[in-house]
N, C-alpha and C positions, 0 to 999 in steps of 0.2 A: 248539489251544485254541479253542473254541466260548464266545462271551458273550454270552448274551442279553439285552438294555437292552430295558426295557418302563417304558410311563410311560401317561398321559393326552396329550391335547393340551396342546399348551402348556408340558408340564413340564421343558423340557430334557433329554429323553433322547434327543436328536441330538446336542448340546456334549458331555453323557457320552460317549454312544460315540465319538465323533471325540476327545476329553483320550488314550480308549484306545487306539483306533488311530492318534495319533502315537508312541504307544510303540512300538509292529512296527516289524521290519525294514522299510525302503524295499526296490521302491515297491510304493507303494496304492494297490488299486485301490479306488473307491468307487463301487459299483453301488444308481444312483438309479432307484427305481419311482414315481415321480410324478411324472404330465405335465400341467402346469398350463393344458391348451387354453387358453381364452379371458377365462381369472378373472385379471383385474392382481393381488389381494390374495394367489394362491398362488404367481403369477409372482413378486412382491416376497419371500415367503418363501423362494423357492427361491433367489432372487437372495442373499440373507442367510445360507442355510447355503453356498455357491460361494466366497462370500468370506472363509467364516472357513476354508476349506479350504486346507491348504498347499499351493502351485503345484504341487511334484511330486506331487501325487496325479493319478492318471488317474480321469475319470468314465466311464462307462459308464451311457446310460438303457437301463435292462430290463423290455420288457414282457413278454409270456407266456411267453418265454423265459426265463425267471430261472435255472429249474436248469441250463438246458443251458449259459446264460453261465458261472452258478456253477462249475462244472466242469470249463470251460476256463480259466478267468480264472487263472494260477500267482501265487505270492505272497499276502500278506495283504489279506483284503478288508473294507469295510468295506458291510453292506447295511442299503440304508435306504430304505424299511423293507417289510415283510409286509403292513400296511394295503392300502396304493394296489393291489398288487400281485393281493389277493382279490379285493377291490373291482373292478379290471379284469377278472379272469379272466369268463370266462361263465358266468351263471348262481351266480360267485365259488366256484366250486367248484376247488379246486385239489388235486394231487395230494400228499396229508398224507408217506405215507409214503416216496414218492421223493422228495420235498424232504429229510427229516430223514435219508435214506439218502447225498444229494447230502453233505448238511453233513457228514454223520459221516467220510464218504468222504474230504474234505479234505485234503489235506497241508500246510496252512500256516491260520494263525491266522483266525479271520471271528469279526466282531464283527457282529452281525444286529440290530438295531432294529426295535421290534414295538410297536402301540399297543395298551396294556392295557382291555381291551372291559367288563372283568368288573366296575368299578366303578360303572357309569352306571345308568340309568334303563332301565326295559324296553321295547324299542326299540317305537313304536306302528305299524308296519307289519314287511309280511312280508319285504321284501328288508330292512330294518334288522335283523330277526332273524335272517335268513340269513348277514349278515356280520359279527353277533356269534358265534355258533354256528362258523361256518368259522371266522377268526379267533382265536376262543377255542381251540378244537382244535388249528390251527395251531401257536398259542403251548404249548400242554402237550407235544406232539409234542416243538417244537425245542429246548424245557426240559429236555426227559427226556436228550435228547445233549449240554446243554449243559454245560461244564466248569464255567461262573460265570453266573447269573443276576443280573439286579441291576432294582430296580423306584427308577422318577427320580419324583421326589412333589416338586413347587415346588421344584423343583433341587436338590433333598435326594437322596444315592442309600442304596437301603436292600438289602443282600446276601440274598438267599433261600436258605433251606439247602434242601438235598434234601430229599425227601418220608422220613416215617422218622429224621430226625433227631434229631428230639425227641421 
């Protein structure tokens, strides 16, 4: 099972996917893509999602490695998120189709956390656009494999049906 949690900043679509991924089998792994260099305010964030994590989950930090972890990692994962992850790659160009080839590939549940790009303001430079654009792509990609999508709006979660459903 593939779940997609997509949200804005802020919206608790980290506490969503984590409510999910207590329910998997143990153990969790939980593969973190943001490295908070030298900012106290996203170090203190990060400090905040570690703590609400239950001790038996293992962390794993994943930088451009994502897939190749993805792939080894056995058991139920939980990743968070696809943001950081663009954002670092070079030039944020990341490899769309073997990622979503990785997820599909899976033998155990991954609950993937993504930040929804498509609602904001149109970005006023060119790397801001480049990582709406990737991003966004990213996200329709890992939607198309996913079993369950779910969009967190001020902690509200709201289910997306497939394309065609209606």
């Amino acid at each position: 099972m593939i779940t997609l949690v997509l949200g804005g900043a802020r919206s608790g679509k980290s506490e969503v996917a984590e409510r999910i991924a207590v329910r998997l089998p143990a153990p969790i792994t939980y593969l973190a893509t943001l490295v908070p260099g030298n900012d106290p305010d996203l170090a203190a964030r990060i400090d905040a999602h570690r703590a609400r994590r239950p001790a038996g989950w293992r962390t794993i930090e994943a930088g451009a490695e994502l897939p190749a972890l993805l792939r080894s990692v056995p058991g139920p994962v939980l990743l968070d998120g696809l943001g950081p992850w663009v954002a670092a790659s070079p030039g944020m160009i990341v490899d769309t189709a073997a990622f979503r080839a990785t997820l599909a590939g899976r033998g155990a549940d991954t609950v993937v956390v993504s930040e929804e790009v498509g609602l904001g303001v149109h970005p006023a430079t060119k790397d801001g656009r480049r990582f709406r654009d990737a991003l966004g792509e990213l996200n329709q990609s890992v939607a198309a494999v996913a079993d369950e999508v779910l969009l967190v709006v001020a902690g509200r979660t709201l289910r997306l049906d497939p394309p065609g459903t209606r």
